[in-house]
C-alpha positions in Angstrom: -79.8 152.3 125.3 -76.8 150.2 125.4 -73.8 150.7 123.0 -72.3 147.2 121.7 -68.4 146.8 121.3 -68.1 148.0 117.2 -65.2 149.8 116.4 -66.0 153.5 116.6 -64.4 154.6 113.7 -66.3 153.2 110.4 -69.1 153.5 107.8 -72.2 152.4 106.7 -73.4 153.3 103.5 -76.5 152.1 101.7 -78.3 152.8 98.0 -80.7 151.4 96.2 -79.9 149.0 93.0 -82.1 147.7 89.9 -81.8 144.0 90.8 -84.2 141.1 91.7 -82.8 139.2 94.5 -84.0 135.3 94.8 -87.5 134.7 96.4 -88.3 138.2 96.5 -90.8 138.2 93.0 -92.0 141.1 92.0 -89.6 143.5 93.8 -87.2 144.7 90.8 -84.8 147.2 93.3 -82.6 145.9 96.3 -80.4 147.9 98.6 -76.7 147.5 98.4 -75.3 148.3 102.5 -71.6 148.8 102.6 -69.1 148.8 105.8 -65.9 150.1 105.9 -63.9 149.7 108.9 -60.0 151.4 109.0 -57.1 149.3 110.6 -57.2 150.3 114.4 -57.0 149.9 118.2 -59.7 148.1 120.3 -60.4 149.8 123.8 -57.8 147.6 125.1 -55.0 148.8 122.7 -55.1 145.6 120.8 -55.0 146.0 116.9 -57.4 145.1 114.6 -57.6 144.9 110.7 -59.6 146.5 108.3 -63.1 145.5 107.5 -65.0 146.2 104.2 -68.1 144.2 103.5 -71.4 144.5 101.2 -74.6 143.1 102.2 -78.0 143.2 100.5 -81.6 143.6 101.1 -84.7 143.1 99.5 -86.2 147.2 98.5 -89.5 145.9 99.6 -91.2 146.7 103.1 -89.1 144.0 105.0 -86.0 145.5 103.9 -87.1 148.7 104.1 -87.7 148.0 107.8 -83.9 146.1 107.9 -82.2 149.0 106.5 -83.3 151.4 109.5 -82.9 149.2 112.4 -79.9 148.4 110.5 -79.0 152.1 110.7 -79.7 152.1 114.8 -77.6 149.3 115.2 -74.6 151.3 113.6 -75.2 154.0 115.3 -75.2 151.9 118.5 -72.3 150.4 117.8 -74.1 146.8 117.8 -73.9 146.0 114.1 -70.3 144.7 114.6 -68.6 143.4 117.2 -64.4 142.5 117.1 -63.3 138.7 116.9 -61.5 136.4 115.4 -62.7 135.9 112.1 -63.6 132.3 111.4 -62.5 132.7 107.8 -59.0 134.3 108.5 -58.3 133.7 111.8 -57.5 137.7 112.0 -58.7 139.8 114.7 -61.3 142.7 113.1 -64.8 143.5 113.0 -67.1 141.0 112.7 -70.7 140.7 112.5 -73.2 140.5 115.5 -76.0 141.0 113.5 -75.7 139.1 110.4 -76.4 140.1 106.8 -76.4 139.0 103.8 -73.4 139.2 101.9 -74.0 137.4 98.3 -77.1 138.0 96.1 -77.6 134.3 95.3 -76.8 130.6 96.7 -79.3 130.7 99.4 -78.9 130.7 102.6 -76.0 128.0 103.4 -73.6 131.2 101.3 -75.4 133.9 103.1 -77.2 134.7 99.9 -80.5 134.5 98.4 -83.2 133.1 98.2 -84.0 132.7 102.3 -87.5 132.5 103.1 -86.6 132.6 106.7 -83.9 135.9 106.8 -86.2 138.6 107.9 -87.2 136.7 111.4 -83.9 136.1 112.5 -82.6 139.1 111.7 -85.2 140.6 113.6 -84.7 138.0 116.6 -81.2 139.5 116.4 -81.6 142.9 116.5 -84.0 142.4 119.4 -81.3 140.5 121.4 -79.1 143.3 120.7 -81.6 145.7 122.2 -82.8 147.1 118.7 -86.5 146.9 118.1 
């Protein structure tokens, strides 16, 4: 399998939470994901700042299924890649595979509700080699 360009040094964490996330009725948990990502030196010796981020899924059977491909893509270092982030302009990790990163406001904040989340994600990890 092919390893992406995410900084080697970093985190993923993940636990469950009692919250109902937008569009997802009857499922009363989600999963909190968090990335941490030190200050450090891409494999050309440029520096890069430090990353934290929190994303969220659904703790039904399509998050479920997120979470672990979520976990190979970590470990494969194709969760993240390192750019220049459109919000700063600084050069750090940034996502490759996209998540969501606010419980609410839909899809146009990376939130919740978004009926159509779980297909693209999985159209991602699939370009990304993860299936």
């Amino acid at each position: 399998w092919l390893l992406g360009s995410q900084p080697t040094k970093g985190t993923m964490r993940w636990n469950y939470e009692a919250y109902q996330l937008p569009g997802h009725p009857g499922c009363l948990s989600m999963i909190a994901m968090d990335f941490d990502f030190p200050q450090g030196l891409d494999e050309h010796g440029n520096s890069y700042k430090k990353r934290k981020a929190r994303g969220y899924l659904p703790a039904n059977t399509q998050g479920v299924v997120l979470l672990e491909l979520f976990k190979v893509a970590f470990r494969r270092r194709a969760m993240f890649g390192l750019g220049h982030s459109l919000a700063t302009e600084a050069y750090r990790p940034t996502f490759n595979i996209h998540i969501k990163t606010n419980v609410h406001g839909g899809a146009t904040t990376h939130g919740y509700p978004d009926e159509t989340y779980f297909v693209r994600a999985m159209e991602e990890l699939a370009v990304n080699g993860i299936t």
